[in-house]
C-alpha positions in Angstrom: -35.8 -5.1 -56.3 -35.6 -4.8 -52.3 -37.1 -1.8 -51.0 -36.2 -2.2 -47.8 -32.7 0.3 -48.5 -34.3 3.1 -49.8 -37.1 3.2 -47.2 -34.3 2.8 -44.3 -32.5 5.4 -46.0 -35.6 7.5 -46.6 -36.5 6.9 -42.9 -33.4 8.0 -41.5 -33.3 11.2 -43.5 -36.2 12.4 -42.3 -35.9 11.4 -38.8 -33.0 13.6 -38.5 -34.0 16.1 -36.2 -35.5 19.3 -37.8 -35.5 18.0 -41.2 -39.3 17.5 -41.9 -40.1 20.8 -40.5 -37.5 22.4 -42.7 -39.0 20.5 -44.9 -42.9 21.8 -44.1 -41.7 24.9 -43.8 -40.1 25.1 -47.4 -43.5 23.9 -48.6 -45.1 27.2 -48.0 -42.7 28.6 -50.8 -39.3 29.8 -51.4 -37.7 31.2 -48.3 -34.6 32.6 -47.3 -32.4 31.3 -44.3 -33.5 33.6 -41.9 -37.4 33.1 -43.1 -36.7 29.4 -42.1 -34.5 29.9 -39.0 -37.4 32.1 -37.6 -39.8 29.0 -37.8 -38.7 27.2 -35.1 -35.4 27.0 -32.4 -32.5 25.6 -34.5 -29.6 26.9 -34.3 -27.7 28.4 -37.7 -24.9 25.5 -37.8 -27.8 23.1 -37.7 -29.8 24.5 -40.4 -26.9 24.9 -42.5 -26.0 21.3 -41.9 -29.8 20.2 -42.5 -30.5 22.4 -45.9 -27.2 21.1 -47.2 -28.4 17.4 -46.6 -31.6 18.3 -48.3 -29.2 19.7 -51.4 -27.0 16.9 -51.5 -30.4 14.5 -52.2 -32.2 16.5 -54.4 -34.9 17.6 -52.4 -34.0 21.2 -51.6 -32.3 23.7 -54.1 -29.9 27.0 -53.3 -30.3 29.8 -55.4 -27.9 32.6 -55.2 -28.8 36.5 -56.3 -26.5 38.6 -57.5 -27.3 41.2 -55.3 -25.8 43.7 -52.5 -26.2 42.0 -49.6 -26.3 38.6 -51.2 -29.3 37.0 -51.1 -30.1 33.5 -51.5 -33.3 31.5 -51.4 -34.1 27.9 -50.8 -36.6 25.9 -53.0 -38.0 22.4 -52.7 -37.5 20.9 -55.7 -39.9 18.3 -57.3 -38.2 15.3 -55.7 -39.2 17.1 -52.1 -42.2 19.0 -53.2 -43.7 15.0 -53.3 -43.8 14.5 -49.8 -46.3 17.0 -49.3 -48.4 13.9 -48.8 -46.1 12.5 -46.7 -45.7 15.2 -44.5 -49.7 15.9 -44.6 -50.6 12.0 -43.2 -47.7 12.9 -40.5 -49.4 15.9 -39.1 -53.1 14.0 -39.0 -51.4 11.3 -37.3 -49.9 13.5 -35.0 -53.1 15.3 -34.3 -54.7 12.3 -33.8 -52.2 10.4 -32.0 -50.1 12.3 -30.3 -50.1 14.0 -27.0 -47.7 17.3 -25.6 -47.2 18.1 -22.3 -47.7 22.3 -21.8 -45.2 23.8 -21.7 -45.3 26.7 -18.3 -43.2 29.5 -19.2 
């Protein structure tokens, strides 16, 4: 069996921008859209557009309440609960490897 597919299209998944820190951010726990859109500077089209990408592979489910105002919750699921390691060995590397400019506000 060649790998080498899967991997690409694992790669290029999560190389989409945003996705692994929707992805971290969903690893804290279920959250709501706005819970998630508050993490970071995406805008709502995007997130929409990166959580149903998530759905659509099986990493990420949607779970709808029944409630007034509707209220619905996004969950890793197991498939995307497993690359907790992965996306634990991407923030040491990071902190060891990478350097930011400051930002001056």
């Amino acid at each position: 069996m060649n790998l080498c597919p899967k991997v690409e299209k694992a790669m290029q998944l999560l190389g989409k921008r945003w996705t692994g820190l929707v992805i971290k951010q969903l690893l804290e726990g279920p959250q709501r859209f706005s819970e998630i859109k508050a993490g970071f500077p995406i805008s709502g089209k995007l997130l929409t557009e990166r959580l149903k990408e998530l759905e659509d592979e099986g990493i990420v489910t949607r779970k709808v309440y029944a409630e007034v105002p509707v209220r619905v919750e996004y969950t890793l699921t197991e498939k995307g609960s497993a690359l907790k390691a992965v996306i634990s060995e991407i923030e040491h590397w990071a902190s060891d490897w990478m350097e930011v400019e400051e930002q001056v506000q």
